[in-house]
Wavefront OBJ file of the C-alpha trace (Angstrom):
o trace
v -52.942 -8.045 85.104
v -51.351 -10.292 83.010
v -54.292 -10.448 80.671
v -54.074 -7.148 80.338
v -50.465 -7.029 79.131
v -50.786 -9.373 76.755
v -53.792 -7.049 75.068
v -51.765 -4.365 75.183
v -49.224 -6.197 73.512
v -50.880 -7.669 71.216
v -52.696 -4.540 70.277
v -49.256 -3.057 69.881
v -48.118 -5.745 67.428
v -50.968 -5.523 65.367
v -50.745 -1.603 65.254
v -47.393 -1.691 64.327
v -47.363 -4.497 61.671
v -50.938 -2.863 60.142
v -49.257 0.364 59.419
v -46.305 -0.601 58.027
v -46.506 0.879 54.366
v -45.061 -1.339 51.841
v -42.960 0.570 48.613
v -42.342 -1.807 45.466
v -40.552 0.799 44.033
v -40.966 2.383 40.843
v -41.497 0.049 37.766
v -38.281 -0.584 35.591
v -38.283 -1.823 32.089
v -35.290 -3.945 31.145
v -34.712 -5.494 27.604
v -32.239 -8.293 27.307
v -30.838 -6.335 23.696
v -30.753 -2.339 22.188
v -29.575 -3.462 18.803
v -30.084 -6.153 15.975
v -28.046 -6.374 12.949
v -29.808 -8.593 10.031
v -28.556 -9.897 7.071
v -29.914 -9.172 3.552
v -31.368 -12.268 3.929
v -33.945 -12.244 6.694
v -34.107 -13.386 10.190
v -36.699 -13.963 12.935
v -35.990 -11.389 15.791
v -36.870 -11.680 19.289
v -36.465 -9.437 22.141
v -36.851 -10.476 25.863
v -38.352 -7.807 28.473
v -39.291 -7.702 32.114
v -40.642 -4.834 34.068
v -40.407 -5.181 37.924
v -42.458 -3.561 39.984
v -44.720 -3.478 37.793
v -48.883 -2.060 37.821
v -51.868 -3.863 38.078
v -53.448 -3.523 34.741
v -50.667 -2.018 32.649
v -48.123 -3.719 29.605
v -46.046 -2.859 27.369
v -46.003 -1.708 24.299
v -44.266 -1.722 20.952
v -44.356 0.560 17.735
v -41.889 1.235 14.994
v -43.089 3.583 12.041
v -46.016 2.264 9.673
v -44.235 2.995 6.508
v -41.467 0.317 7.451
v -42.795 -3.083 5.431
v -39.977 -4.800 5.639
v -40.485 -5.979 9.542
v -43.778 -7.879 9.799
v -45.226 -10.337 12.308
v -44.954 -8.359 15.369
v -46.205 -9.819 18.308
v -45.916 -9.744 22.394
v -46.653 -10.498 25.507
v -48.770 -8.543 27.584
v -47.608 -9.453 31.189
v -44.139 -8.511 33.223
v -41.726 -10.697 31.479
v -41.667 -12.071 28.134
v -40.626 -11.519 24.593
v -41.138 -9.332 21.749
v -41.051 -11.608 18.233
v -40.576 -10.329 14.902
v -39.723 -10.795 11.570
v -37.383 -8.655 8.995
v -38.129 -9.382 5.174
v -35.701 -10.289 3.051
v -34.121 -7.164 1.085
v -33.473 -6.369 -2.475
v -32.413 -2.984 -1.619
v -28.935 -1.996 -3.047
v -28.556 -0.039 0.612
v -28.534 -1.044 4.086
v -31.890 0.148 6.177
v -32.378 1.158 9.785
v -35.098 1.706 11.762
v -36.252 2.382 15.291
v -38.570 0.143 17.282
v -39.753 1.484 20.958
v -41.074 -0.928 23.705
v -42.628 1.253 26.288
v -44.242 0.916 29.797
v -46.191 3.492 31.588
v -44.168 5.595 33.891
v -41.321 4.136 32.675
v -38.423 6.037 29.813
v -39.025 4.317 26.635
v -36.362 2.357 25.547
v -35.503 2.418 21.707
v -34.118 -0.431 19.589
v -32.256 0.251 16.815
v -32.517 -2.559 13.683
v -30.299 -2.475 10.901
v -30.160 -4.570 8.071
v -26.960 -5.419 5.888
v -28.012 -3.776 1.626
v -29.277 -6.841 -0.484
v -29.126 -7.573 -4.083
v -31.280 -5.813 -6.124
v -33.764 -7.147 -8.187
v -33.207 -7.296 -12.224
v -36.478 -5.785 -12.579
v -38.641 -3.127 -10.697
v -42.980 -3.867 -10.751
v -45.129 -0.629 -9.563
v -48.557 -1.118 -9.075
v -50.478 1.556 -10.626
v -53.851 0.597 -10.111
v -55.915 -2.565 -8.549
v -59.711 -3.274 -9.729
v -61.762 -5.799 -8.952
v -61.215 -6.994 -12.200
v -57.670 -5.924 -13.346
v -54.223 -4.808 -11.978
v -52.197 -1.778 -14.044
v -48.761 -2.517 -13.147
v -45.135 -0.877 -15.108
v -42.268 -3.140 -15.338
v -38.828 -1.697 -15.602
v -35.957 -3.232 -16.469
v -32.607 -1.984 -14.232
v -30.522 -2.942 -17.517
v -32.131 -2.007 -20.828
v -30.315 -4.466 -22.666
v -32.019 -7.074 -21.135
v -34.974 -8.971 -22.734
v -37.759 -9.698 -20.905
v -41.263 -11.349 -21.103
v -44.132 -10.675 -18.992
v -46.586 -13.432 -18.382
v -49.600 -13.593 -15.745
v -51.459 -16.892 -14.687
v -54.004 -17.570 -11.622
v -52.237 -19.330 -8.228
v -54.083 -22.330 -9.034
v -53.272 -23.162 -12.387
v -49.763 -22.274 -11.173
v -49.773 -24.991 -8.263
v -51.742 -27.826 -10.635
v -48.442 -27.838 -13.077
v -46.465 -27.686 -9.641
v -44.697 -24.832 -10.331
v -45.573 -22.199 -7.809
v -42.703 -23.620 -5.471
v -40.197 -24.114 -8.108
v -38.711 -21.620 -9.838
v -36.376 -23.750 -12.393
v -39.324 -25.799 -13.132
v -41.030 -22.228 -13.715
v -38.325 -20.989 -15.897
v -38.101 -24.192 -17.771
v -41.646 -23.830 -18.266
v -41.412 -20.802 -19.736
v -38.792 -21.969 -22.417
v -40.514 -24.316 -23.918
v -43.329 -21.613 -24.329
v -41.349 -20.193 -26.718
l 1 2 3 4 5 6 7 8 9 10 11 12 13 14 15 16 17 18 19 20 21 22 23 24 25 26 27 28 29 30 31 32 33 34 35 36 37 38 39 40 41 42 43 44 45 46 47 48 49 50 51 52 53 54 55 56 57 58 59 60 61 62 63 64 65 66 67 68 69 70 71 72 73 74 75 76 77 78 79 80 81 82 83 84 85 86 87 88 89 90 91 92 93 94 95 96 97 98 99 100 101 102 103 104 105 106 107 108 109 110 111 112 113 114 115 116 117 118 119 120 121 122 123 124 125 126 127 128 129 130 131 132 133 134 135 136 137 138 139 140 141 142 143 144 145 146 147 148 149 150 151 152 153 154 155 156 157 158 159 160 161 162 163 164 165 166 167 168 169 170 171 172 173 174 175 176 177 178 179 180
């Protein structure tokens, strides 16, 4: 008899442990900022995420629109937790620039970040590419003031890095004096 209760017992426990139904929970996506404010300058940007209860199989992701160049580099981890790295060019716009940047996770509301960055100096000069061959580059050259005199010279990267003058951009411009 006593054998008997302890099958029934035992046949109890294991009923009632077996169909226990465990919830995780929905998944959540948390990010450690919402906002980043660069300067003109530049700056390596990094965001930190973790989704918990997460699903087998599924990450997040991360876009921003194609047409802004000026953040570059993107790259992330594909697990749970981890970070979202960056970086934002340096600007030579006379206006500050904003953009949006959403990390999303399946079944989860997107979450936007908004990046700003602070105007920069503009350049003296303004270089549009017209047209690339494989032999030749069309390119127009504006000057922002027209009183300004200018010269335009072209030479390969090597030649450039032989005189040592690819990094250094007095020794470039002191170059080009005693051209002329």
């Amino acid at each position: 008899m006593k054998k008997l209760i302890y099958v029934v017992v035992a046949a109890l426990l294991i009923v009632a442990t077996g169909c226990k139904k465990t919830e995780s929970g929905n998944p959540e996506l948390s990010l450690n900022i919402t906002s980043i404010s660069a300067p003109a300058d530049g700056m390596e940007a990094s965001i930190l995420f973790e989704v918990k209860n997460g699903v087998a199989g599924e990450s997040v992701s991360v876009e921003y629109p194609s047409e802004c160049s000026w953040i570059y580099g993107l790259e992330y981890d594909k697990s749970d937790k981890g970070s979202i790295n960056f970086k934002i060019q340096k600007s030579y716009e006379g206006v500050s620039r904003t953009v949006d940047m959403v990390v999303s996770y399946p079944g989860v509301e997107s979450v936007v970040v908004k990046i700003s960055q602070e105007a920069g100096t503009p350049l003296p000069f303004t270089i549009t590419i017209k047209e690339v061959t494989p032999t030749n580059i069309r390119a127009e050259v504006s000057a922002k003031d027209a009183g300004v005199s200018y010269i335009a010279m072209v030479s390969t990267k090597s030649s450039m890095e032989e005189e040592g003058l690819y990094t250094d951009d007095d020794a470039l411009f002191q170059d080009d004096m005693e051209y002329f």
